[in-house]
Short mmCIF file of the C-alpha atoms (twelve columns), coordinates in Angstrom:
data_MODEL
# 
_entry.id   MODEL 
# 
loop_
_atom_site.group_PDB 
_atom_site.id 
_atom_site.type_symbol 
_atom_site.label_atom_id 
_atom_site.label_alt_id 
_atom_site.label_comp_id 
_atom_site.label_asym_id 
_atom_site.label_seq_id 
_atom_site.Cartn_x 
_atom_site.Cartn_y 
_atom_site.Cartn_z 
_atom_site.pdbx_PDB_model_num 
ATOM 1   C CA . UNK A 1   64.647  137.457 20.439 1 
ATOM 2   C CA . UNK A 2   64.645  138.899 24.166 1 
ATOM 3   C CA . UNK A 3   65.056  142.916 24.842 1 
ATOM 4   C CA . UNK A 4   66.576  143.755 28.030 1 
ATOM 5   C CA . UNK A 5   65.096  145.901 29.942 1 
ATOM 6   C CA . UNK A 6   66.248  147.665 32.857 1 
ATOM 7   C CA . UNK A 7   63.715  148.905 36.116 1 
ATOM 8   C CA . UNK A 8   64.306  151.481 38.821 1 
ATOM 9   C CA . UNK A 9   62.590  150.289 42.217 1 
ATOM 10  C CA . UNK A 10  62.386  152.642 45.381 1 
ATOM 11  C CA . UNK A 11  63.405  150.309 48.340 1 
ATOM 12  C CA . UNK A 12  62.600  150.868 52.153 1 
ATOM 13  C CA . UNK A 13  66.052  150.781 54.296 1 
ATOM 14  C CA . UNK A 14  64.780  147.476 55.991 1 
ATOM 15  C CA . UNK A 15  64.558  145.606 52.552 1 
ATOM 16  C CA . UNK A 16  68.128  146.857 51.137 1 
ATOM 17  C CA . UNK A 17  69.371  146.038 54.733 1 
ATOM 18  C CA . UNK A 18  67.686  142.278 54.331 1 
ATOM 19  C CA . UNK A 19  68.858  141.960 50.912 1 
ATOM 20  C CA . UNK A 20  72.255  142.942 52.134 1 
ATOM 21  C CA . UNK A 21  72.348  139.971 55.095 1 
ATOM 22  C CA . UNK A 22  70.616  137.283 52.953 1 
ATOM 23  C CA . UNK A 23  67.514  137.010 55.290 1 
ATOM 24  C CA . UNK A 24  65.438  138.496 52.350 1 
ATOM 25  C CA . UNK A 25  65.591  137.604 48.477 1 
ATOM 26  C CA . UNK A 26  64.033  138.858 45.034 1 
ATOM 27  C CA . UNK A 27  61.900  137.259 43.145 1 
ATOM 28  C CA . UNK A 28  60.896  138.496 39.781 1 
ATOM 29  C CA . UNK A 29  58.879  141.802 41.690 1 
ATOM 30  C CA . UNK A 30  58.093  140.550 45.380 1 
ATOM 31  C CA . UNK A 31  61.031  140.913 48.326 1 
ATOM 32  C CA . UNK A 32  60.016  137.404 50.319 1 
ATOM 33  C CA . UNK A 33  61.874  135.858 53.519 1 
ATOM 34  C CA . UNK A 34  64.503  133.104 52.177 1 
ATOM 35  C CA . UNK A 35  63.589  130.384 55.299 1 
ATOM 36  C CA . UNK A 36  59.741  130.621 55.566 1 
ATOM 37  C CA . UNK A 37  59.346  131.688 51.463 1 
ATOM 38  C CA . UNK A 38  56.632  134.017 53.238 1 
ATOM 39  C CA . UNK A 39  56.426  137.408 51.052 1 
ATOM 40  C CA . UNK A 40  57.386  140.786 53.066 1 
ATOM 41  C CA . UNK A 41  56.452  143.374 50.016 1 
ATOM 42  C CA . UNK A 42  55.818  143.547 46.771 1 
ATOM 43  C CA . UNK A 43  58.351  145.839 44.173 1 
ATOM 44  C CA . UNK A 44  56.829  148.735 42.182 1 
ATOM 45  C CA . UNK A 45  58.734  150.342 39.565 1 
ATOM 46  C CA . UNK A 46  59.865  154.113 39.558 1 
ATOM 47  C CA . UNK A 47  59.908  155.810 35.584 1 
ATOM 48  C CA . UNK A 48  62.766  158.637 36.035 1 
ATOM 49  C CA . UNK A 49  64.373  160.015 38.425 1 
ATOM 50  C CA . UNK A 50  62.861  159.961 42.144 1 
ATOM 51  C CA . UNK A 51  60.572  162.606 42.945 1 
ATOM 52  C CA . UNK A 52  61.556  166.163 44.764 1 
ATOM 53  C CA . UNK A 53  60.594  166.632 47.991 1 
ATOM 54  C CA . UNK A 54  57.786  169.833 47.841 1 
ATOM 55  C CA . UNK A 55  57.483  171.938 50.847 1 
ATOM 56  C CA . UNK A 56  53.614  172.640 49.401 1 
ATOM 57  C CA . UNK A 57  52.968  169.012 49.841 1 
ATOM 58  C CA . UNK A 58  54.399  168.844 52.998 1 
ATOM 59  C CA . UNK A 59  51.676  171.191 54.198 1 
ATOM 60  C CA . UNK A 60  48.914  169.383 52.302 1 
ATOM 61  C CA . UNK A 61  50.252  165.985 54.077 1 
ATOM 62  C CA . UNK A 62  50.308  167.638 56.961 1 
ATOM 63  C CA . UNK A 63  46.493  169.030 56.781 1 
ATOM 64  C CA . UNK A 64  45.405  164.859 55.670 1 
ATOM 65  C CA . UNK A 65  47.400  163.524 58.128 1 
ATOM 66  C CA . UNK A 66  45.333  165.947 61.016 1 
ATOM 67  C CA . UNK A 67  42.334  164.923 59.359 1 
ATOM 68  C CA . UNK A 68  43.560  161.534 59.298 1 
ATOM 69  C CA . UNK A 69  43.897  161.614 63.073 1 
ATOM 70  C CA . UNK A 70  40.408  163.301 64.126 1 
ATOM 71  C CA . UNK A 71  38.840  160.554 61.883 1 
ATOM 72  C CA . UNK A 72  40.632  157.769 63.603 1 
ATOM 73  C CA . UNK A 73  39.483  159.315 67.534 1 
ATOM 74  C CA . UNK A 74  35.879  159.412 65.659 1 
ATOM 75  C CA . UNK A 75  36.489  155.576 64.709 1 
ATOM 76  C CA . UNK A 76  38.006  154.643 68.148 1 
ATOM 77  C CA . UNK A 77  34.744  155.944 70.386 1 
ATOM 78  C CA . UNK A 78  32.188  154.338 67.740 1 
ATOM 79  C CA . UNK A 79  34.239  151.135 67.999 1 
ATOM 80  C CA . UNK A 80  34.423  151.492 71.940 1 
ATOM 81  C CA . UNK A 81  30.773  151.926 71.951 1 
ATOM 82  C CA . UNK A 82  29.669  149.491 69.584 1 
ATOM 83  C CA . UNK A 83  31.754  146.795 71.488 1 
ATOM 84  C CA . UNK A 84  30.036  148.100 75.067 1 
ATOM 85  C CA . UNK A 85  26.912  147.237 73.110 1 
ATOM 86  C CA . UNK A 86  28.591  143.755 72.421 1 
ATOM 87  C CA . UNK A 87  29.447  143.045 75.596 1 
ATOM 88  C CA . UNK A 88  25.942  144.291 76.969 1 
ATOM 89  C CA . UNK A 89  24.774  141.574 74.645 1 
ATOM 90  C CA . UNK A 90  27.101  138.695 75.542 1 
ATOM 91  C CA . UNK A 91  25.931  138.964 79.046 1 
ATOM 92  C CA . UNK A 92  22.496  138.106 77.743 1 
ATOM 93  C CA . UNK A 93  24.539  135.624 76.081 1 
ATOM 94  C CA . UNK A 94  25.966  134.545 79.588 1 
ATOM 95  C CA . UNK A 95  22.859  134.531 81.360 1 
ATOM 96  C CA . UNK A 96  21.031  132.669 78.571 1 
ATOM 97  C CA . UNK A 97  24.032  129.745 79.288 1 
ATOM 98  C CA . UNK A 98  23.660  130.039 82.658 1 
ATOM 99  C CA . UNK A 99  19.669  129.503 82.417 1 
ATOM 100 C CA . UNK A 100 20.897  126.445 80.435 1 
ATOM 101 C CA . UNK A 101 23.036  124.948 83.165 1 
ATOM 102 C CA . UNK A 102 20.207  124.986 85.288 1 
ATOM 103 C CA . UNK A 103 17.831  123.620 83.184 1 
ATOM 104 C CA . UNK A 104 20.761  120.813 82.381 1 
ATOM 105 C CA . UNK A 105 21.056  120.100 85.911 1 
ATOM 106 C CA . UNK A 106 17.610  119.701 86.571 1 
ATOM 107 C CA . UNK A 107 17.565  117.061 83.855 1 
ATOM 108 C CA . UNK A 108 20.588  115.514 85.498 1 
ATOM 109 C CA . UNK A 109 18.611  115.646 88.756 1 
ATOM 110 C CA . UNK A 110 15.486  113.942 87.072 1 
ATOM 111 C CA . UNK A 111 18.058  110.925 85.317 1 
ATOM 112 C CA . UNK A 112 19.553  110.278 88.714 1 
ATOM 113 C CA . UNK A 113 16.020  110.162 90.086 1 
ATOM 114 C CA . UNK A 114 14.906  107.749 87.725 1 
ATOM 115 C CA . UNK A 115 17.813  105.458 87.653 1 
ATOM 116 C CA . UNK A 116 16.945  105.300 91.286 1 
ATOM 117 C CA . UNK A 117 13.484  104.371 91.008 1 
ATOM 118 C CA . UNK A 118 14.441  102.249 87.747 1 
ATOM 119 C CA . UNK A 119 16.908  100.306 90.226 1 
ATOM 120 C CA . UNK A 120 14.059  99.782  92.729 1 
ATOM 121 C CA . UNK A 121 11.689  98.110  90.311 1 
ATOM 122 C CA . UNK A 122 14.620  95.794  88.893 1 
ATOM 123 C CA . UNK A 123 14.998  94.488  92.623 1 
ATOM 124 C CA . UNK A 124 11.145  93.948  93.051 1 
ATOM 125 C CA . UNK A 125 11.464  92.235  89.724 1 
ATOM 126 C CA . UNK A 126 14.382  90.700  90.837 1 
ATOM 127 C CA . UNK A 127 12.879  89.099  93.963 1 
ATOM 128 C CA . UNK A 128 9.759   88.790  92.191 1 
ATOM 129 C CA . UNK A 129 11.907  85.784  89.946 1 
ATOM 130 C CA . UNK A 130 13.200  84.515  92.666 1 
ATOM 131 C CA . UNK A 131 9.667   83.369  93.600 1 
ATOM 132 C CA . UNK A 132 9.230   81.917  90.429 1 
ATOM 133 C CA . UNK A 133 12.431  80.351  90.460 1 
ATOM 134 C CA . UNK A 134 11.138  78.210  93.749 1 
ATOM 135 C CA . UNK A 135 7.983   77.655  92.628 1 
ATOM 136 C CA . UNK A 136 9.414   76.210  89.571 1 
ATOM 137 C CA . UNK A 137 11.440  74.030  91.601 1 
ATOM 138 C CA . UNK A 138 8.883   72.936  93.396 1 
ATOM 139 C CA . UNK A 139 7.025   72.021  90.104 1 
ATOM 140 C CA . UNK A 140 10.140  69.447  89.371 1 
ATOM 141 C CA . UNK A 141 9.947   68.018  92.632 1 
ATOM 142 C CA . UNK A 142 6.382   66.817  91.710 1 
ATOM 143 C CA . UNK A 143 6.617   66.065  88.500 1 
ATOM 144 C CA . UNK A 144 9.998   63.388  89.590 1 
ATOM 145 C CA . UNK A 145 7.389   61.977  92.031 1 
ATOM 146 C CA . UNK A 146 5.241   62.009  89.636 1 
ATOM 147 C CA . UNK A 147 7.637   59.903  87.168 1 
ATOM 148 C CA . UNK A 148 8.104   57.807  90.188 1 
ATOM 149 C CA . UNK A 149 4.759   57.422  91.131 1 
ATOM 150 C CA . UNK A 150 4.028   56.771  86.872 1 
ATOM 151 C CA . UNK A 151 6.799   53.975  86.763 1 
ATOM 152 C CA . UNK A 152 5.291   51.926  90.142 1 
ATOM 153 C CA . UNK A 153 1.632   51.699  87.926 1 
ATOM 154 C CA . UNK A 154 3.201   50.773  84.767 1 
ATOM 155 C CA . UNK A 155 5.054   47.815  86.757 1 
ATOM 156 C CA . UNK A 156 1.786   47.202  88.673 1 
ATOM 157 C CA . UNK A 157 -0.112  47.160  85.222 1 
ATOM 158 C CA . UNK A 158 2.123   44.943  83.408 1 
ATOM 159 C CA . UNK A 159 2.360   42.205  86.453 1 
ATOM 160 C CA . UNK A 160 -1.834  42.586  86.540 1 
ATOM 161 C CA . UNK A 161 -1.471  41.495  82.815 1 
ATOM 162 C CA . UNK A 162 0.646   38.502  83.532 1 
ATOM 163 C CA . UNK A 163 -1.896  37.199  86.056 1 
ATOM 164 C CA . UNK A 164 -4.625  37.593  83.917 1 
ATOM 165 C CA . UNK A 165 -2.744  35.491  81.358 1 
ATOM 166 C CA . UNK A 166 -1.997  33.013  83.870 1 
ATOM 167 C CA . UNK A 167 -5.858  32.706  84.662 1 
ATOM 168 C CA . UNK A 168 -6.675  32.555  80.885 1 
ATOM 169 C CA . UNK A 169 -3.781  29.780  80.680 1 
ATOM 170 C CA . UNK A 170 -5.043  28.043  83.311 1 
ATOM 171 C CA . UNK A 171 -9.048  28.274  82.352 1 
ATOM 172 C CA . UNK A 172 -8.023  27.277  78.805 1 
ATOM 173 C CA . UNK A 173 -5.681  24.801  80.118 1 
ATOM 174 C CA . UNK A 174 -8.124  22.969  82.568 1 
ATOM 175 C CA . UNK A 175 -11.130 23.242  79.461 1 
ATOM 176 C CA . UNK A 176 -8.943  21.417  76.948 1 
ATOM 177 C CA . UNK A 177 -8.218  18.442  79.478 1 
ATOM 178 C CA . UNK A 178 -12.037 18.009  79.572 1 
# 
């Protein structure tokens, strides 16, 4: 079973004027743009008939609203000094970065430094191989001689053993015939 009901809302000029040229829509109690879905207000129900304007209230709304004005000039000149105090700060801030630029420098200074100096020892090392390089060269020059020199005695050795087998023929050769 369902019981209609029907609500009174109060609506700003704006919204009826929206709702009138389809660039605003209800939904259920919220007044939201029809392209971006994004909600503009929300509706709140009026019970009766709308209120009477009263001249006594007009006074007391203007006495709050006077109020309401001294207490925002109070808020503005604690909020301009409180952000003075802010920026007072952030130039700490900005001298605290600028300290750390300098010290960054410096430590790019120091890395260029000692790349430099790390690029001078790599070309004394550098040169220092190249020494080793030709004396290690120099070491396979001797040791080919050396093979050279190694294959000459082995032929020399092995001919020395076929004249001493040649004597040993001959002695044993000569001592048989007797």
């Amino acid at each position: 079973m369902s019981l209609p009901v029907t609500v009174t809302f109060m609506l700003a000029d704006w919204v009826v004027k929206g709702l009138a040229n389809g660039t605003l829509e209800r939904v259920g109690g919220v007044i939201r743009e029809v392209g971006t879905k994004q909600v503009v207000t929300w509706l709140r129900e009026i019970t009766g008939q709308p209120a009477q304007v009263n001249k006594s209230n007009n006074l007391l709304n203007l006495i709050f609203s006077g109020a309401n004005l001294v207490t925002t000039g109070a808020n503005a000149a604690f909020t301009g000094n409180g952000l003075a105090n802010v920026n007072q700060r952030l130039g700490g801030v900005e001298q605290a970065n600028l300290g750390n630029i300098a010290v960054s420098g410096a430590n790019l200074v120091a890395t260029v430094a000692s790349a430099a100096a790390t690029k001078k020892e790599l070309t004394n090392f550098n040169g220092r191989l190249g020494v080793v390089e030709e004396q290690l060269g120099g070491i396979e020059q001797s040791l080919k001689l050396t093979q050279g020199v190694l294959q000459v005695t082995t032929a020399n050795s092995i001919l020395n053993l076929g004249v001493s087998m040649m004597g040993f023929v001959v002695i044993a050769f000569a001592s048989w015939r007797e």
